[in-house]
C-alpha positions as CSV (number, residue, x, y, z in Angstrom):
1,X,-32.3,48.0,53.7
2,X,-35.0,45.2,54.6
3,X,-34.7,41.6,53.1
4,X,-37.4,42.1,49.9
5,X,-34.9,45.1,48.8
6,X,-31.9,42.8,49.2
7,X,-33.5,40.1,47.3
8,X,-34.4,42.1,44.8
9,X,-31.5,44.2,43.9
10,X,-29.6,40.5,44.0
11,X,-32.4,39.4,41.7
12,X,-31.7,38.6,37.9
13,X,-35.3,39.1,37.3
14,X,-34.9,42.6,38.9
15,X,-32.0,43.2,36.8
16,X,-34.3,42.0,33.8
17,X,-37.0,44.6,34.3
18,X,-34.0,47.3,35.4
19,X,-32.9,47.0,32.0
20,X,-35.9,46.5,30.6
21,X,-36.9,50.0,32.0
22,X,-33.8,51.9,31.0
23,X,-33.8,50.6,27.6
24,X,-37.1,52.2,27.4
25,X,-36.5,55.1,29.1
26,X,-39.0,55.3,31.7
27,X,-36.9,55.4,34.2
28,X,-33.2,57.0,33.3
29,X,-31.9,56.7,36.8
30,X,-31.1,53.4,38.1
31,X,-31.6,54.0,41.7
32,X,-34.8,55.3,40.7
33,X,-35.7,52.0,39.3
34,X,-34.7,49.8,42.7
35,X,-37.0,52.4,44.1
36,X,-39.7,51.8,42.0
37,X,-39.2,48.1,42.7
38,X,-39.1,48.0,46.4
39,X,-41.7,50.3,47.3
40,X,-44.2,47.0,46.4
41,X,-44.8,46.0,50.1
42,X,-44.3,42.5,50.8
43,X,-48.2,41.8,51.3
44,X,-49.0,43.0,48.1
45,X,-46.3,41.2,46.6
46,X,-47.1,38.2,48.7
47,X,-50.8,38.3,47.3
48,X,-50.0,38.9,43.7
49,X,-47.8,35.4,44.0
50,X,-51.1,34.0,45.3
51,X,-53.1,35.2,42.3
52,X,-50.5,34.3,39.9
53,X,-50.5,30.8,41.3
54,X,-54.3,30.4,41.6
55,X,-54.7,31.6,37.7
56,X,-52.2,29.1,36.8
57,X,-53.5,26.4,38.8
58,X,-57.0,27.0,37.3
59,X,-55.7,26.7,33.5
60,X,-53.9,23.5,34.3
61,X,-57.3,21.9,36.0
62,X,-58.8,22.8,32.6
63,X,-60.8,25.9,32.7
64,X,-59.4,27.1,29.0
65,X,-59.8,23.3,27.7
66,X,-61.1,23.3,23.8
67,X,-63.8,21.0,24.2
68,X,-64.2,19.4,20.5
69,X,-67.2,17.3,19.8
70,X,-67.2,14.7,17.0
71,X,-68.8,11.2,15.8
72,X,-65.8,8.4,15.8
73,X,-65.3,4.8,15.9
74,X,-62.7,4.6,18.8
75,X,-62.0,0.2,18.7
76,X,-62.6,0.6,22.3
77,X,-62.6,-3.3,23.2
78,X,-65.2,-5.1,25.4
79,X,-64.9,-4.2,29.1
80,X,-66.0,-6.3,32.4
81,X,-67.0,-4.0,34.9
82,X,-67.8,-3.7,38.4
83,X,-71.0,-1.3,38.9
84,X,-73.0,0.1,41.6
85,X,-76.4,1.7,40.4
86,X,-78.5,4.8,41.8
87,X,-80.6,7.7,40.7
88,X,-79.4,11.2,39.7
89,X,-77.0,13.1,37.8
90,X,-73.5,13.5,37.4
91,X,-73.0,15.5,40.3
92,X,-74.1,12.4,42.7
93,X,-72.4,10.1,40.3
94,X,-69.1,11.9,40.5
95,X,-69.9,11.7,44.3
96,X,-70.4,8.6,44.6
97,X,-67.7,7.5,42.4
98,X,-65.2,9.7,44.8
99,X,-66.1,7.5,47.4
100,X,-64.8,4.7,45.6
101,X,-61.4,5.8,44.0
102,X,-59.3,4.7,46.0
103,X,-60.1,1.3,46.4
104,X,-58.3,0.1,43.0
105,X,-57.1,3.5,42.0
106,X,-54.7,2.1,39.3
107,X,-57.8,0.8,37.4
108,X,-59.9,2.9,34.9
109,X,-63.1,4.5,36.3
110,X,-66.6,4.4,34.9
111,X,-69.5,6.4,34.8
112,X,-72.7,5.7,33.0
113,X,-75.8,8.2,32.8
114,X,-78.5,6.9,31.8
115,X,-81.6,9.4,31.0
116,X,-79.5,12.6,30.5
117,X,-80.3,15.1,29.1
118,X,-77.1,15.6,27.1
119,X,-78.9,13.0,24.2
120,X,-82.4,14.1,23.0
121,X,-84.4,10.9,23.9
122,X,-87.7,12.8,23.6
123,X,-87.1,15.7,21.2
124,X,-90.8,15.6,20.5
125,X,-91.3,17.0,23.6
126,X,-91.7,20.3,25.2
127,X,-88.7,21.0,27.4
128,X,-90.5,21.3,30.8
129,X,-91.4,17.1,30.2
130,X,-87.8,16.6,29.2
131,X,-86.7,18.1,32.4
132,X,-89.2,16.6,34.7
133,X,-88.3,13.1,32.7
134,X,-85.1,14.0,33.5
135,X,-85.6,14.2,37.5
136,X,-85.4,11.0,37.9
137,X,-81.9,10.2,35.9
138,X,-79.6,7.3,37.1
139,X,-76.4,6.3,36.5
140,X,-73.8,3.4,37.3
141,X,-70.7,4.1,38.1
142,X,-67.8,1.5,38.9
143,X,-64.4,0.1,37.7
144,X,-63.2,-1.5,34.4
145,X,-61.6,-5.0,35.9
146,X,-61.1,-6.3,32.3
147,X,-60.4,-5.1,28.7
148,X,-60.7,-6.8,26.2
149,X,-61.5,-10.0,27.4
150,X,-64.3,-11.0,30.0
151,X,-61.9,-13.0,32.2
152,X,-61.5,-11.1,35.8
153,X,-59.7,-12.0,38.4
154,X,-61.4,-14.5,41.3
155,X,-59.9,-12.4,44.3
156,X,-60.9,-9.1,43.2
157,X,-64.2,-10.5,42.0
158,X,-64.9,-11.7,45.2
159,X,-63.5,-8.3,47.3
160,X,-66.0,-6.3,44.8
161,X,-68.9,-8.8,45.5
162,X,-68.7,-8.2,49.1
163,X,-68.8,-4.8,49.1
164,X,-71.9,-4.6,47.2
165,X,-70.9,-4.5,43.3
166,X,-72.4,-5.7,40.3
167,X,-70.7,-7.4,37.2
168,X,-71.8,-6.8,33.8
169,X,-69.9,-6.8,30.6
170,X,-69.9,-4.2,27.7
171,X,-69.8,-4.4,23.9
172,X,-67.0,-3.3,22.0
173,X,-67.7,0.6,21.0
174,X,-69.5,1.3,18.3
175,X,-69.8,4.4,16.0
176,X,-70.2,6.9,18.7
177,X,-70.6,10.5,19.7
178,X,-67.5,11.4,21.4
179,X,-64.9,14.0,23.3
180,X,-62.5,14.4,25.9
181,X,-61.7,16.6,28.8
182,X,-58.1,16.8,30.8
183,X,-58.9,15.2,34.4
184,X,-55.9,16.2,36.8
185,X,-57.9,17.3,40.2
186,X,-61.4,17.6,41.6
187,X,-61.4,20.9,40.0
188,X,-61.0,19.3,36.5
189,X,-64.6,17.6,37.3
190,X,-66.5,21.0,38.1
191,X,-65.2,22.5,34.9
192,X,-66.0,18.8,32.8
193,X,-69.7,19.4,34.3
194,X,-70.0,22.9,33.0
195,X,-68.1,22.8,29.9
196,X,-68.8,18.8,28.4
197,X,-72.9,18.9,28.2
198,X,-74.0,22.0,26.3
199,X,-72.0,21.2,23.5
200,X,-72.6,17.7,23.3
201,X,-76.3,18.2,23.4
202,X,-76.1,20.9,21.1
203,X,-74.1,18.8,18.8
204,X,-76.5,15.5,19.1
205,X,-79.6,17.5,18.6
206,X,-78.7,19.7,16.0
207,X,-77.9,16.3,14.0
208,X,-80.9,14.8,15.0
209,X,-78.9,11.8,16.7
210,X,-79.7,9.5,19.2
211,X,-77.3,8.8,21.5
212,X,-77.2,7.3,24.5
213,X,-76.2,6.7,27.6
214,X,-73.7,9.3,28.1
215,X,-70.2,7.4,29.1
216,X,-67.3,8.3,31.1
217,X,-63.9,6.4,31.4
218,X,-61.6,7.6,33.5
219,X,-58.4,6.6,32.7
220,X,-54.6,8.2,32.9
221,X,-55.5,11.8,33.6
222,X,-58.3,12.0,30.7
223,X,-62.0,11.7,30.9
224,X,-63.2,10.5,27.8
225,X,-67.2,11.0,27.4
226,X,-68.9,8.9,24.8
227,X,-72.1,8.2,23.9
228,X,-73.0,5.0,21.5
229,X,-75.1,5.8,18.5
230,X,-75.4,1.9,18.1
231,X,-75.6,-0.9,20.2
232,X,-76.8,1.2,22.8
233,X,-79.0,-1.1,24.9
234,X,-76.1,-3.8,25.1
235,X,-74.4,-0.3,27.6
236,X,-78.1,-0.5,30.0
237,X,-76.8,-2.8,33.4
238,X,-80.0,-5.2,34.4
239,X,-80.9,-2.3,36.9
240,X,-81.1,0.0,34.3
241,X,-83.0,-2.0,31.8
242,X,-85.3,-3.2,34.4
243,X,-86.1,0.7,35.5
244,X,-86.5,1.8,31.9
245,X,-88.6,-1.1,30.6
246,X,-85.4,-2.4,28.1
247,X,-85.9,-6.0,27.9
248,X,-81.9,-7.3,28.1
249,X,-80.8,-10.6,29.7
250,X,-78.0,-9.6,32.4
251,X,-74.4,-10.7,31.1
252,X,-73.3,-11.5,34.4
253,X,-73.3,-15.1,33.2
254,X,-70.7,-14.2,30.3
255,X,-68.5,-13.4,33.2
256,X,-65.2,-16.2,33.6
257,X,-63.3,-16.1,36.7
258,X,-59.5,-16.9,37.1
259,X,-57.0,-17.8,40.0
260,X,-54.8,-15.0,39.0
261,X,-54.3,-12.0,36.7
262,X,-52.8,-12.0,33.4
């Protein structure tokens, strides 16, 4: 008798599916049963383990997430953030962020796109303009270094400086467009990316809304995704105004630093 038969006639889960067998009368012999069961070779067994585990791992990274769109007022406060701007989508922004999450990993993660197409900014026109417009999309992504107050630390204002960050600060949230989507490994981003936008454009433009930019906080194992339906020009860094033609005076100056963290 090999090792898998040993295992499983020692096995209570064998036992489980022996009895569950005989009590339905498939198969009235028990030997016949720890037959059936140990003519699965280990390979097979081996790869239907794998499967199992794959299929699970995929439902925990959020492949069967409910995605639920809605309009809220989430009291969000003000946030400071440190920013680095550049052009494309969320793919290159959920790049570029990855290069960058490590650095203070135990502080919330942002992600601005400005020009998506998730909010109808030009639903007068034919979609072929809205997706060339839509070429040329940028986005901001960074860390949040203060909540609710627009006090940030000296040292990490100066360690973010150097490496090439921008400071800006951001209203408190307004009434908003808004959802969320589990974030628990890189996986969890592929399946926000396919399963977040089509329903929050179809949402925004079936109300004839007009909200924008998209934004994406990072924060203890959640992405939440919201997009302001007011305010939303006070959410455009200076590059961003300054590519799109919104006049803005850059809040950097709003910005106090301290010796040391509260």
């Amino acid at each position: 008798m090999d090792i898998l038969q040993k295992f499983i006639l020692n096995s209570k889960a064998a036992n489980y599916v022996v009895n569950f067998f005989e009590n339905l009368k498939i198969l009235p012999i028990r030997e016949e049963k720890i037959n059936f069961l140990t003519e699965v070779s280990p390979a097979v067994a081996l790869c239907a383990g794998f499967v199992f585990a794959f299929i699970i791992f995929l439902l925990y990274s959020g492949m069967c997430h409910r995605v639920k769109v809605k309009t809220d007022y989430s009291l969000r406060p003000m946030m400071t953030i440190a920013y680095l701007f550049d052009f494309g989508g969320y793919r290159e922004a959920a790049k570029a962020m990855d290069e960058w999450r490590l650095l203070y990993p135990s502080l919330p993660r942002i992600t601005i796109l400005y020009n998506s197409p998730v909010y109808a900014m030009y639903p007068e026109l034919p979609p072929e303009e809205i997706k060339l417009k839509n070429k040329f999309a940028s986005y901001a992504i960074g860390f949040v270094i203060s909540e609710g107050s627009n006090k940030v630390c000296e040292r990490k204002y100066c360690k973010l400086k150097e490496l090439g960050f921008n400071f800006t600060v951001l209203p408190e949230d307004s009434y908003a467009v808004t959802t969320k989507f589990v974030h628990r490994n890189y996986l969890s981003l592929f399946f926000a990316s396919q399963k977040i936008f089509m329903p929050l454009m179809r949402f925004v433009q079936d109300k004839y809304l007009c909200a924008h930019p998209l934004i994406q906080i990072d924060q203890r194992g959640m992405l939440d995704f919201f997009a302001p339906l007011g305010k939303q020009y006070d959410f455009y860094v200076q590059e961003a105004s300054t590519y799109y033609g919104v006049s803005l005076v850059h809040k950097v100056s709003r910005i106090q630093l301290v010796k040391e963290e509260n």
